[in-house]
N, C-alpha and C positions, 0 to 999 in steps of 0.2 A: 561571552557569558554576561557581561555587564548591559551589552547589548540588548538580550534577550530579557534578562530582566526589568531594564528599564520599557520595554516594549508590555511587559505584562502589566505593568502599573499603569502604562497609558490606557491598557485596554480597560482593565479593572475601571479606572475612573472612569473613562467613556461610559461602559456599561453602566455604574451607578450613577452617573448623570442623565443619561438616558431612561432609565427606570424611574428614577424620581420623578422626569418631566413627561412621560410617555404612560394616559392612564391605559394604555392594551398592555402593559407588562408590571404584573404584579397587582399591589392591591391600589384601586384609584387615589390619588390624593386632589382633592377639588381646593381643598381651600390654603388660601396659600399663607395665612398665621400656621396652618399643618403641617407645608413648605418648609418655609422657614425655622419651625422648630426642629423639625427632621435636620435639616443643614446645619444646627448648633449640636443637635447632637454628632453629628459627624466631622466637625471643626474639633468636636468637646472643650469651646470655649462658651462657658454659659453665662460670662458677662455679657455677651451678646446678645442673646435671648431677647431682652426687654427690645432691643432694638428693631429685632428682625420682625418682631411682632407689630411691632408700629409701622413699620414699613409695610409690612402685608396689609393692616388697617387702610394705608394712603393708597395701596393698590389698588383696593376694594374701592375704595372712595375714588380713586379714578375712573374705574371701570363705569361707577353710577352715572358719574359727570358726563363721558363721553357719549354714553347713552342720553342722556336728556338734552344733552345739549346739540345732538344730533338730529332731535323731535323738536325742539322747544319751536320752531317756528309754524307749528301746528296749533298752539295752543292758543287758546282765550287771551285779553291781556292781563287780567287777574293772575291766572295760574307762571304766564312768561312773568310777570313782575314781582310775584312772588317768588318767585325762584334768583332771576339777575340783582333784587334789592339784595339778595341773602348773601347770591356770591360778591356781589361789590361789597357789600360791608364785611365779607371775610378775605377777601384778595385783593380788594382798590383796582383791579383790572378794570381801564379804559372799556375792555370786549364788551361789557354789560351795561355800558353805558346807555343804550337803546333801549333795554328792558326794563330801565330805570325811565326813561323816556316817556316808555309805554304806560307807565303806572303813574306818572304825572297826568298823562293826558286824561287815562279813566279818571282818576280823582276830579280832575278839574272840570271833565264830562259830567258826572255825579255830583257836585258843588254847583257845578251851572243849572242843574236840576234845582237842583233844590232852592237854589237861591231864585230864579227867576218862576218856575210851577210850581214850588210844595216848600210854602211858610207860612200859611196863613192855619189856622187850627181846621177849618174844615177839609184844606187840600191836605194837612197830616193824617187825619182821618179816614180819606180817600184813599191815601196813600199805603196806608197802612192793613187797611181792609183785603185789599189788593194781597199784600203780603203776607199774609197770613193762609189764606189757603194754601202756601205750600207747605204749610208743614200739618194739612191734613192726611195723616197717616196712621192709621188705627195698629198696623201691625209693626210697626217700632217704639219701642217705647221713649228714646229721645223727643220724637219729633212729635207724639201724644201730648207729653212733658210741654212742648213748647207751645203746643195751639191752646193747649187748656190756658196755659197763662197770660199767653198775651192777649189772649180776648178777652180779658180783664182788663191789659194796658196795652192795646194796641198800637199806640205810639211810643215803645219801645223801638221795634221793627224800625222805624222810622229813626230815632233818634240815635240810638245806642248802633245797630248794627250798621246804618245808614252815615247819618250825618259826623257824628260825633268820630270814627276813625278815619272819614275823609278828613277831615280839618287838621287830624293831629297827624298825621302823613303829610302832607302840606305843609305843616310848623316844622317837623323832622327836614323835612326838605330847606327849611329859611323861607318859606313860599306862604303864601296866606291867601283865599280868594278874594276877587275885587269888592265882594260884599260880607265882607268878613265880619264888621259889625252889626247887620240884618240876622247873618247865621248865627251870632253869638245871643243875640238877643232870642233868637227862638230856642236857645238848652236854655236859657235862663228861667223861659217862661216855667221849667219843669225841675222838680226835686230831685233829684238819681236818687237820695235816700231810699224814697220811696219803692225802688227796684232793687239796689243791693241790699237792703234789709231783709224782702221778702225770701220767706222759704222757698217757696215755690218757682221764684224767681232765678233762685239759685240753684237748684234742684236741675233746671232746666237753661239754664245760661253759664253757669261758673265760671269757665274759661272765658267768655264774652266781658262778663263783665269787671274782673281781673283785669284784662284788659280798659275796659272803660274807666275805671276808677281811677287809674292813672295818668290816660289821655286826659281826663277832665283837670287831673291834674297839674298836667304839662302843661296845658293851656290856658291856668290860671283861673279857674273855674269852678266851682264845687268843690271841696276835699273830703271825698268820703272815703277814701281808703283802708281807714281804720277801722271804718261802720260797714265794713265790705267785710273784712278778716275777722271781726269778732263774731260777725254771723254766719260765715261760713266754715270758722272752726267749731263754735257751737252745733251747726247741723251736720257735722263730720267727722267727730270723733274718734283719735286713733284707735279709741280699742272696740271700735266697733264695724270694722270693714268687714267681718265674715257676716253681718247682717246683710251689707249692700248688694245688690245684684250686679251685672258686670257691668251694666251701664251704668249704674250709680257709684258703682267704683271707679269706672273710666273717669266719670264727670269731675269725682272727689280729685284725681291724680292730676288731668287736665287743667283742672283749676289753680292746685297745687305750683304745675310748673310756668302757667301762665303768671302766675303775682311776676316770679322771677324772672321773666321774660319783659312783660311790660318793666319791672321795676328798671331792669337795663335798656331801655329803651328800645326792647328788639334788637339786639346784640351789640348797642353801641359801647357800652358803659360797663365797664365791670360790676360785679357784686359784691357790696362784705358779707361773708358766709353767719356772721357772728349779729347781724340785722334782722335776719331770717333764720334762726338757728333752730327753731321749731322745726320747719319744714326740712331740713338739710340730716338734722336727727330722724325725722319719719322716716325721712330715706333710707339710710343707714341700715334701719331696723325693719325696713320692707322691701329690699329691692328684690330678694328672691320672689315674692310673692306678687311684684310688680311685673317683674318677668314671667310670670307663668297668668300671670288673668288680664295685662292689658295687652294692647297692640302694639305693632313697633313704634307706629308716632310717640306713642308715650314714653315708650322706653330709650327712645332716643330722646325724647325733651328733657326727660330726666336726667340723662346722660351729659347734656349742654346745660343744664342747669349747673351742674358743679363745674363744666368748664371755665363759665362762666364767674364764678368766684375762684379761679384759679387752682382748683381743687384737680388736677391734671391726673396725678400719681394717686389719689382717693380707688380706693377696690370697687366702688360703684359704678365710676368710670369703664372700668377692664371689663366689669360684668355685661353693661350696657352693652359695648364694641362687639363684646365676644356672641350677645344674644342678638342684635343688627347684623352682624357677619355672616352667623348662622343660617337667619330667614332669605339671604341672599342669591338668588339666581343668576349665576354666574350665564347661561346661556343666552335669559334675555336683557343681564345688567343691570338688574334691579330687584328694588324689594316689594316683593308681589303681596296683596292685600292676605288676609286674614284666610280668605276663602279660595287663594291661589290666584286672584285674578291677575294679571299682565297689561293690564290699561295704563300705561302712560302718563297723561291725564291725569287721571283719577290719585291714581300713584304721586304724583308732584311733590306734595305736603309731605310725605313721608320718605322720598327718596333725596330730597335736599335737605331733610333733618338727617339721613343718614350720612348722606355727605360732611355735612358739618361735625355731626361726631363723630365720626374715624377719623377726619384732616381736619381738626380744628385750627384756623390762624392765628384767632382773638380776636378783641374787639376795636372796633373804629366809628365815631360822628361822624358817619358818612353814608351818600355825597351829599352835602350844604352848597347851598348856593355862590356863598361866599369863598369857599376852602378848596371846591369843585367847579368853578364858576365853568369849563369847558362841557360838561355834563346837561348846560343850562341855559346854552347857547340858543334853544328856542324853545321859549316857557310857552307851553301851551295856554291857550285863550282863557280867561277868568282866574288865571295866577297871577299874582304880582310878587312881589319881594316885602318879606314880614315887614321891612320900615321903607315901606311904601306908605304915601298920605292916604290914596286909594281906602274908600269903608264904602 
């Protein structure tokens, strides 16, 4: 009898382990935070809970990784270097050392542009002119936003999105071009004021220049950061987001997580929450609303924005993970655009922000030259080391 009984339990179990993992029997479970809770209910230990759930999170975030990183050798070196700088600075893994490689070499490709064809005000100009036709596009309105203004200051294009985040990638690295002092001398020639003041400017760059204002800063150069933030919370007002459209809401959001992003150096440096506490309270009091009008990149930046001040166990967090998890396509391993698309590619930006927010490590000043010196074993041509004599 004991026999017999002991045999019915094994069956019973088999059977509900098998139904849970087998979607032809019963109702399908896809996601595996649904998994896992299902199992805590059936343990009915719900101290575990928070656990299983993060663990499903890391799954998830595995599942993206092995997917991109299975592609990544298709990619651009932009898109491969954006992705290996993000996982080296979250894993210190040796593997990405080459896609760190890679994004030396464009920089110092891009630095050798500049420095030796496009310094003098008319090759700016030329340069610039050039660049601007790509954002003739009548039927989006970002990229309207962006031609109408910069053909006012067409050496923006040139400076801000060009020169000015080569050089401070290059510093982040310990690395500086051989003509570091020619390149510093031509942002000199120019005001940033004059750009992050402008409405229009922001309207149509926010994230960009967020960015900018602190590269300039890193690199001992202009401090306009404060003259960035007064004019961008003047033109954005929290109690005015059901006026903006969804791209001027995007922009508002983008811009939002970008301060915190540059301010950590691109995820070197942690955040105090209580520096930015403006921004950290809008959240709070908009994340529903963040989730239902922006995209995942957004809602994942936002999500790594409070990791980043440590804010781990925060509900904005759980919400983020849980709306990232959602948009997720377990079939192709990733989080497919807005409009279902399945590009790879295209996908990059948004599927290593997911990554980071389901499996976040933390942060690290890394790789430096110095700290990482095996990483740097071959500085590509027009880099030298910050305290080099080299100008």
């Amino acid at each position: 009898m004991k026999i017999f009984t002991t045999k019915i339990y094994i069956t019973s179990f088999l059977l509900l382990f098998f139904t849970l993992h087998h979607p032809a029997i019963g109702a399908p479970i896809t996601s595996v935070v649904e998994q896992a809770d299902t199992r805590s209910i059936i343990l009915n230990e719900s101290k575990n809970n928070d656990q299983l759930k993060n663990n499903g999170f890391k799954q998830d975030a595995d599942l993206i990784r092995r997917t991109y990183e299975a592609n990544l050798y298709t990619f651009p070196a932009f898109k491969s270097g954006h992705y290996g700088l993000r996982m080296y600075r979250q894993t210190l893994d040796k593997k990405y050392s080459s896609l760190v490689w890679s994004d030396m070499a464009r920089i110092a490709s891009r630095l050798n542009l500049f420095a030796n064809e496009v310094h003098t005000v008319e090759q700016i100009k030329s340069y610039s002119e050039k660049r601007i036709k790509d954002h003739r596009d009548d039927s989006n309105e970002r990229t309207t936003l962006r031609y109408k203004v910069t053909q006012t200051m067409p050496e923006y294009l040139y400076l801000g999105v060009g020169l000015l985040g080569s050089m401070a990638r290059a510093d982040e690295y310990g690395l500086k071009h051989r003509e570091d002092k020619k390149l510093r001398e031509v942002i000199r020639r120019y005001d940033f004021a004059k750009y992050v003041t402008d409405e229009s400017m922001v309207k149509a760059w926010a994230a960009q220049l967020a960015n900018q204002v602190y590269w300039l800063r890193q690199l001992g150069e202009q401090d306009v950061v404060d003259d960035f933030i007064a004019t961008f919370r003047s033109i954005y007002p929290d109690d005015k987001d059901s006026d903006l459209s969804e791209q001027q809401f995007a922009n508002k959001i983008y811009g939002l997580t970008h301060i915190i992003f540059a301010a950590s150096g691109y995820y070197q440096h942690s955040i105090n929450e209580q520096d930015y506490q403006w921004i950290y309270d809008y959240y709070r009091n908009n994340i529903d609303t963040i989730i239902d009008r922006a995209k995942e990149d957004i809602i994942a930046e936002v999500g790594i924005n409070f990791l980043l001040a440590g804010l781990n166990d925060d509900p904005v967090v759980l919400k983020a993970r849980k709306a990232i998890q959602k948009a997720l396509n377990r079939d192709y391993g990733l989080i497919p655009s807005v409009t279902g698309e399945m590009d790879f590619k295209k996908g990059e930006h948004r599927n290593v922000l997911a990554i980071m927010l389901l499996d976040w490590k933390g942060t690290n000043a890394a790789p430096t030259l110095v700290n990482e010196s095996e990483v740097f074993n071959s500085i590509p041509y027009g880099l030298v080391g910050k305290d080099s004599a080299n100008n």
